[in-house]
C-alpha positions as CSV (number, residue, x, y, z in Angstrom):
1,X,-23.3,-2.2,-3.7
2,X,-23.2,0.2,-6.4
3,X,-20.0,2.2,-7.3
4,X,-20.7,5.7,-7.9
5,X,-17.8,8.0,-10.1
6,X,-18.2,11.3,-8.5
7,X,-16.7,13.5,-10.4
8,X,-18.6,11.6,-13.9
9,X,-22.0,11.8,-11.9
10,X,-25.2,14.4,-12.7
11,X,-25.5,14.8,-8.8
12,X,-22.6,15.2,-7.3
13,X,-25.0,17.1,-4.4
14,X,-26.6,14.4,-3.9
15,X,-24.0,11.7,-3.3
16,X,-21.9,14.9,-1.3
17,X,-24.9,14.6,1.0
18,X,-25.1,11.6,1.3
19,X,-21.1,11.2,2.6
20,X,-21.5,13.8,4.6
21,X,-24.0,11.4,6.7
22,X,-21.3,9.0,7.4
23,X,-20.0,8.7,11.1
24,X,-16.5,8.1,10.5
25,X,-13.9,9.7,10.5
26,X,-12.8,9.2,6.3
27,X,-16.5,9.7,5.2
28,X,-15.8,13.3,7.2
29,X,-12.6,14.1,5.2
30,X,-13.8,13.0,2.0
31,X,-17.1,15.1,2.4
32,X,-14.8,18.3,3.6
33,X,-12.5,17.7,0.8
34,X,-15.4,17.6,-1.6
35,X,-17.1,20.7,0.0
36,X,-14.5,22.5,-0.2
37,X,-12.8,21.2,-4.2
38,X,-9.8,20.2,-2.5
39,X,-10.3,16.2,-3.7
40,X,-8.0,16.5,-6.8
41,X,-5.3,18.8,-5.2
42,X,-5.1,16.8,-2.0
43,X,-4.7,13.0,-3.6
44,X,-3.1,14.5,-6.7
């Protein structure tokens, strides 16, 4: 497994995508959160 720091990483599109193919219901939140720059404000 490899540990990905998504705000430090040079493809945060990429890795957006690819938790945005997740079927459950966190991978869902995370990716709307992301989409959407709400990450920081929501978990402070």
């Amino acid at each position: 497994m490899e540990i990905v720091r998504y705000y430090q990483s040079g493809n945060r599109e990429h890795w957006k995508r690819e938790i945005g193919k997740g079927d459950w219901s966190a991978a869902k939140l995370l990716f709307t959160l992301l989409d959407r720059n709400e990450l920081k404000t929501f978990c402070g």
